[in-house]
C-alpha positions in Angstrom: 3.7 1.7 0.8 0.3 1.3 2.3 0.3 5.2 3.6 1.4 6.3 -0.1 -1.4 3.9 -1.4 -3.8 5.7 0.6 -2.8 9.3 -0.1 -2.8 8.4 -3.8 -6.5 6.9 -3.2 -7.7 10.6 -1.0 -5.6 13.2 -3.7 -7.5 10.9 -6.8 -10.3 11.2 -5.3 -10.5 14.9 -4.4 -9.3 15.6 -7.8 -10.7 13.3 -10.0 -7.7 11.8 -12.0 -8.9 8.1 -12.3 -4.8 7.0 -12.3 -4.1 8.2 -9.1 -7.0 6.1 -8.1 -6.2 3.0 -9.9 -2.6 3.5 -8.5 -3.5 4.2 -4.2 -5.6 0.7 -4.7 -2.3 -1.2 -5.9 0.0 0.2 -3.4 -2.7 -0.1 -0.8 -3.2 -3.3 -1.5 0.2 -4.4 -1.7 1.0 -2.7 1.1 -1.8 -4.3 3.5 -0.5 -7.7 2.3 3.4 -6.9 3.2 2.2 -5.4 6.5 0.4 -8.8 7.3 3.0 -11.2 5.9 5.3 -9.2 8.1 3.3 -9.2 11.3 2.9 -12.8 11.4 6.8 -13.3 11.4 7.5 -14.2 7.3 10.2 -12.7 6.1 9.6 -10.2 3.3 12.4 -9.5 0.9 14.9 -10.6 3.4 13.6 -9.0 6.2 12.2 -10.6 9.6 10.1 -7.5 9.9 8.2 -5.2 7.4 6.7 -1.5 8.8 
């Protein structure tokens, strides 16, 4: 999620379509605060480990 999030952010960028911007923050975001709850060994939907 966080490497989607940040593709989204670089292709809304490039091209200038403000949703794909708007969207790659989200999924970064979410996906930097998964990767972190994961890493310090809280299961995340079920899962000892998040990648």
């Amino acid at each position: 999620m966080l490497i989607l999030g940040i593709i989204l952010l670089v292709v809304g960028f490039v091209t200038g379509i403000a949703i794909l911007w708007t969207i790659g923050i989200i999924l970064a975001v979410i996906g930097a605060i998964l990767w972190i709850l994961g890493s310090v060994g809280h299961a995340v939907g079920g899962r000892r480990h998040y990648w």
